[in-house]
N, C-alpha and C positions, 0 to 999 in steps of 0.2 A: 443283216446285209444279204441281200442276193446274189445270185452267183455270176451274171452280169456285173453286178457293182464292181465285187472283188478282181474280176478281169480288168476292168476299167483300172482298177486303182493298179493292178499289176502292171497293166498297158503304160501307163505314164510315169512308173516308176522305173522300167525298161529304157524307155526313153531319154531318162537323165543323164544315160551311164553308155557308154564308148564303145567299154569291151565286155564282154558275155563269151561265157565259158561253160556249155550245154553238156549235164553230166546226164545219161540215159542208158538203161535198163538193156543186158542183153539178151532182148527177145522179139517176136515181131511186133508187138504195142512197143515196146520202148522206142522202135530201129523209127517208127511210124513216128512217133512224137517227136523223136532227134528230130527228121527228117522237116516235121512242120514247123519246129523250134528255128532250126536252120534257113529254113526257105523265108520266114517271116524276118530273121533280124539279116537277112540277106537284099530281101526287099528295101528295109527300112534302111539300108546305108549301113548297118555297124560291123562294128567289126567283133570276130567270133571263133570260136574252134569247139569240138564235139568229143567228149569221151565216152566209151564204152565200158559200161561196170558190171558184173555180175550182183553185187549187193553196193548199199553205203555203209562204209566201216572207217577206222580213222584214217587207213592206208589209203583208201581213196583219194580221203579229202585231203591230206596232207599233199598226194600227187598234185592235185588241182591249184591249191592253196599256191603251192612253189610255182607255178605261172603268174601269180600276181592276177588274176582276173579283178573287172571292176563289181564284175555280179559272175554267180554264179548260179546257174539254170536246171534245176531238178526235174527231168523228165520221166513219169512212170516210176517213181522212186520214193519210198517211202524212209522219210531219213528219222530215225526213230533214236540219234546221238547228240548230245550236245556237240552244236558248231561253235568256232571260235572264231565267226565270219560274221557280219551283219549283213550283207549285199546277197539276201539269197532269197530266189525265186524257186517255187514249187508249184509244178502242174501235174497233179496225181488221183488216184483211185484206191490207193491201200489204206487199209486203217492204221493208224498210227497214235502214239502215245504224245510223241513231241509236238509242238505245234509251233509254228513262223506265220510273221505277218502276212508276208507276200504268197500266200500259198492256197491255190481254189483247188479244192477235193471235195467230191459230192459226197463226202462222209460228213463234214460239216455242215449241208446243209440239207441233212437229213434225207438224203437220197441213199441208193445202195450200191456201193462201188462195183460190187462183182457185176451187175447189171445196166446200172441205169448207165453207165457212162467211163469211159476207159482211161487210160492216161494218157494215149494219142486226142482221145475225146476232149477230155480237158486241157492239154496243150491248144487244140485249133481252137475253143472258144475263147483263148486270151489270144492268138493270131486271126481270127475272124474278128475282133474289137479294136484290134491293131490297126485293120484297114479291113474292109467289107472284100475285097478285092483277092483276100486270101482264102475267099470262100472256093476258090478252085483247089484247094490241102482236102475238102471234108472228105473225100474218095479218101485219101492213107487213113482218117480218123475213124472209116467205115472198117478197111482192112485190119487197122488193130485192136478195136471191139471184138472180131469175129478170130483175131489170132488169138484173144482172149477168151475166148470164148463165150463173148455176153449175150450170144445168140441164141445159147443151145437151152437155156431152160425153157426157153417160150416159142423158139423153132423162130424167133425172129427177135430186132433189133426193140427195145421198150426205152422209157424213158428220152433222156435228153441224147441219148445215142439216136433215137427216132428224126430228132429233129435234125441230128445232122448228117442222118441219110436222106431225108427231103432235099437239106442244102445239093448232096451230090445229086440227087436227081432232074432237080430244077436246074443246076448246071452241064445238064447234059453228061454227066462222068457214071452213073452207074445204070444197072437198068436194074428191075427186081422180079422175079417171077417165083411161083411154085412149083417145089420141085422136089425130087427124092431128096434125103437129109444124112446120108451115108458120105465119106468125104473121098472123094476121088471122080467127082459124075466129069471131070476133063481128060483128065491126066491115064486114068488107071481100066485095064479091060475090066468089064464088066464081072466079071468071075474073080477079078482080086478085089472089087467096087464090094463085093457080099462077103468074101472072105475077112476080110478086116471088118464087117458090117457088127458095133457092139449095143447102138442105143435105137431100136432095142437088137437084142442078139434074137438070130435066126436060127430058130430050133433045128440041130440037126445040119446046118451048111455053115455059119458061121465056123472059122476055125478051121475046116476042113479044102485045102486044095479040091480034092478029090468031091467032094460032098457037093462044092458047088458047080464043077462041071458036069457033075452028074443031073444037080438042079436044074439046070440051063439047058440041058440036051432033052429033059425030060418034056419041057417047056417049049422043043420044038427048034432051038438053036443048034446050028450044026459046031462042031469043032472048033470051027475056022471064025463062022460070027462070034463065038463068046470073048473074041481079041477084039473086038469092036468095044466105042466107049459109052458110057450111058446115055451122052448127050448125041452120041450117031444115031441112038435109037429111034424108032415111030412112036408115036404117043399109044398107037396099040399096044407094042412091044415092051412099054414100058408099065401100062396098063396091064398088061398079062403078070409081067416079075413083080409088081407090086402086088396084085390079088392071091397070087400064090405067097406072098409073104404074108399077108395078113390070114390065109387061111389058115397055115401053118401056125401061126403067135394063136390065133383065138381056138384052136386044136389044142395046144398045151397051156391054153388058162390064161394065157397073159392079158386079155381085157380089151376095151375098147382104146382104153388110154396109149397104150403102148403101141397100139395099129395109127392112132392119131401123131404119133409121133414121128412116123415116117416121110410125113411129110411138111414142108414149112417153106419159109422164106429163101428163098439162092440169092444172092446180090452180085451182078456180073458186072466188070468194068467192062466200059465202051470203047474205049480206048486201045483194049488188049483183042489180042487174035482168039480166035474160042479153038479149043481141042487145047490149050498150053494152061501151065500153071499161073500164069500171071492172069485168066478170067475170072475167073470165081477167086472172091475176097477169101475164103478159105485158105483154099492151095496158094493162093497168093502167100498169106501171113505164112503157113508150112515151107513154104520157101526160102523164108527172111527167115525163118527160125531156124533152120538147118542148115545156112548160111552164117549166119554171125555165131553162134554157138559152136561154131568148128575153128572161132580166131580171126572170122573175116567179116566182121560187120561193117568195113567199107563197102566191100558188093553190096550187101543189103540196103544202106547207105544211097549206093545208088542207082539201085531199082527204084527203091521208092520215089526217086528226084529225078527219076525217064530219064538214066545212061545205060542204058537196054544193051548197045550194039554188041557190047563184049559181055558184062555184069551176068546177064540171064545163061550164056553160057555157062559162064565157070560157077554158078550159084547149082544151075541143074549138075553139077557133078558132086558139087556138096549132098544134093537132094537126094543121088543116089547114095551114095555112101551114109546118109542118116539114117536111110531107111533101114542099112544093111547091121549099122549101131543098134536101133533099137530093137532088133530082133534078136540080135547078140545081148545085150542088154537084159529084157525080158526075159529070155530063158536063163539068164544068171541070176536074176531078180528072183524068179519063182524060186530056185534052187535055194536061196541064202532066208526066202520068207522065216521067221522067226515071231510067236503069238506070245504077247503078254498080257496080262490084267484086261486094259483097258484099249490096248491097239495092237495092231499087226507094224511090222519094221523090217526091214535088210539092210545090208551093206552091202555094199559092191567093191569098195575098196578103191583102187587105183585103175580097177580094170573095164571102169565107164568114166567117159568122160565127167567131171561134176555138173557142167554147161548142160544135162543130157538127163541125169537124174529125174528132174522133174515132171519130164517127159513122159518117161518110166514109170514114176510114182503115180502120174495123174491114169494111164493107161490100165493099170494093177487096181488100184484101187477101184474100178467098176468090176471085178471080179473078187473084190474083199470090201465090200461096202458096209458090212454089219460092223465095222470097228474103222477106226483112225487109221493110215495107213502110211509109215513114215519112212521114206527112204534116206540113206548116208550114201557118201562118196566121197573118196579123198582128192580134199582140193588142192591151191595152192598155201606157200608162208607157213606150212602146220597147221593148217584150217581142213575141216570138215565141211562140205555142202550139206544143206537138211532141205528135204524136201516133205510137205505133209500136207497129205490130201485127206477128204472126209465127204463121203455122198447122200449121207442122213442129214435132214434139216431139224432146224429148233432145237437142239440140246446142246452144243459147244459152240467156241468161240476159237479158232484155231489160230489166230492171228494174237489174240490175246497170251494163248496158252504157249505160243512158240516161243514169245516175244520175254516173258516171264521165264521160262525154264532156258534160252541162250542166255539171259541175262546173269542167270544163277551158275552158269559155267563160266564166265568172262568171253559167253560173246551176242552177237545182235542176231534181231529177228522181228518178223511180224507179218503182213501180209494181210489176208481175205481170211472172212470168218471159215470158208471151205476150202484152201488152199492157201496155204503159206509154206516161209521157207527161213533159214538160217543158216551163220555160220558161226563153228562154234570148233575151238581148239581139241585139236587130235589129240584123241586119250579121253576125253569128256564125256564119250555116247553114252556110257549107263549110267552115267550122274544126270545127265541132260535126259534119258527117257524117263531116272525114277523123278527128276521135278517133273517135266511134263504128265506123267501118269497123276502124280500129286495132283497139280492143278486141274486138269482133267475131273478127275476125282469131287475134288470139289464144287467145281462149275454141274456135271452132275449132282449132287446133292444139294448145290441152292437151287436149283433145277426142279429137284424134287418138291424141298419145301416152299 
């Protein structure tokens, strides 16, 4: 069956039923699928309510369950437990062990979820089959690919994510141009635009305050312009910082590959004011993430569904204070770093958000790439957050390997072959790292042979 069909057969199975109870992922791909979940059975007359989950666990579903819904709606959520539901729809991109009828994830149909297609992605193809008419959602299904990052292996959007960035183009919602691939060319002066700059990292300025207004001034910018944003810049201007960046990378060896990398796809709404976080799909999704992961993924909610007048306020004060999280974060992270066998791990304990971990973990892990990289955080209920990131390709399976070693403690898990997560009862970490290193273990060795 193709992955058309299976919309279809979801589209009309939708259709039978009254009420729908949309359960979705707290992050900017989830808040993006809620949001197209919603807007579609909003359209179509039914009637409907939205939860916001950090993982599916039984606590979830049992919450949902005591609603009495007629279906309930799997947005961006990989539900890897047996339900004791039959009315359940799934529109996802993780790889998963369990499998439901009603459920289109480009893992089935042999496409690559990190990539080819997101779970806002796969929500708007069962609401673009809904009605052609909801093809004005693919702009949120553009913002949650790129909050997921499906962008950044290829510096632009591939697969069926391609096709519904066409959608928003030909609907007039996005525009797409080439352009630096560092993330702040709106929001952020140009000297914090290089300081945070990691793929590729800038020999010698990345990292340093000081190193890159020293770059910038060397370059001819006075004091005052380095407060300017990438995007106030001249095409000369920007012409200059980029060839000094690549002089610099192929000075210390790093190749053609890594100077090719600086630059790719930008995908700006139409719609939005340029200089603000809501332009670039980017800052957009960083937005919706530092918003709902602080408790408030109604703003997020309704950003995405244009209630701007208030929402973009009080989200940009979340914005500030994430930023100020993960830099707290970070320097507690390196601190607690801890190297075993087969990965790199910390805990943070109580003293980072768990919502925020993976944030962290994914951030770390491009400065510890040679090994696995697994962060903890104490959640709620006497649960653990796990977060595990990995930036070598072809030798594990991370999604597998989480999903297995929560299991073996009494709790869930699973995710992307390069990025998963769990949670798994406080007191379990080194039962839960030696099965993971186990399984680990062996996926290297059938690897080998």
């Amino acid at each position: 069956m193709q992955i058309i069909e299976k919309a279809r057969e979801i589209v009309e199975f939708i259709k039978k039923h009254d009420d729908v109870h949309i359960v979705t992922h707290l992050d900017a791909d989830g808040i993006c699928a809620g949001a197209i979940a919603a807007r579609t059975l909003e359209r179509l007359g039914k009637d409907f309510d939205i939860s916001f989950v950090k993982q599916v666990d039984e606590a979830s579903i049992e919450n949902v369950l005591n609603k009495n819904p007629d279906v309930i709606w799997f947005t961006d959520l990989g539900v890897n437990i047996d339900v004791d539901f039959e009315n359940i729809v799934i529109t996802d991109h993780h790889t998963t062990v369990k499998h439901y009828r009603y459920s289109l994830n480009p893992n089935d149909f042999g496409l690559d979820g990190c990539v080819a297609l997101s779970g806002a992605g796969a929500t708007y193809i069962v609401s673009k089959s809904m009605d052609a008419r909801n093809k004005d959602l693919s702009h949120l299904a553009v913002i949650g690919a790129c909050g997921d990052l499906q962008d950044r292996r290829e510096r632009q959007l591939v697969g069926l994510n391609r096709e519904i960035l066409s959608d928003a183009i030909s609907a007039g919602l996005i525009n797409v141009t080439k352009d630096i691939q560092y993330f702040g060319r709106e929001s952020k002066p140009i000297f914090r635009l290089l300081l945070y700059a990691d793929d590729p990292v800038i020999p010698g300025v990345s990292g340093s305050e000081e190193a890159c207004i020293s770059f910038l001034m060397n370059l001819g910018f006075s004091r005052k312009e380095i407060y300017r944003k990438w995007v106030e810049l001249s095409k000369g201007e920007k012409r200059k910082i980029l060839s000094e960046i690549a002089r610099r990378l192929l000075d210390k060896g790093f190749g053609s590959k890594s100077i090719r990398r600086l630059i790719g796809e930008v995908y700006l709404l139409n719609n939005e004011k340029e200089g603000t976080e809501l332009h670039d799909t980017r800052e957009f999704a960083t937005l919706l993430n530092s918003t709902a992961r602080y408790g408030r993924p109604d703003i997020a909610l309704k950003l995405c569904l244009g209630e701007k007048e208030n929402s973009f306020k009080e989200a940009r004060k979340f914005l500030n204070n994430h930023r100020q999280t993960l830099s707290t974060g970070l320097q507690l992270a390196r601190a607690k770093l801890e190297k075993r066998k087969t990965l790199n791990y910390f805990h943070v304990g109580n003293r980072v958000r768990d919502t925020v971990v993976g944030s962290i973990t994914s951030i770390l892990s491009k400065e510890f790439s040679s090994l696995p990289l697994i962060g903890f955080a104490d959640g709620e209920n006497g649960h653990v957050k796990v977060s595990a990131r990995y930036r070598n390709s072809g030798e594990i399976d991370l999604s597998r390997a989480i999903y297995l070693a929560a299991l073996s403690v009494g709790g869930t898990g699973g995710g992307h072959r390069y990025a998963a997560g769990a949670l798994i009862p406080k007191g379990t970490e080194e039962m839960f790292l030696d099965a993971l290193e186990k399984e680990l273990g062996s996926q290297l060795s059938s690897d080998v042979l």
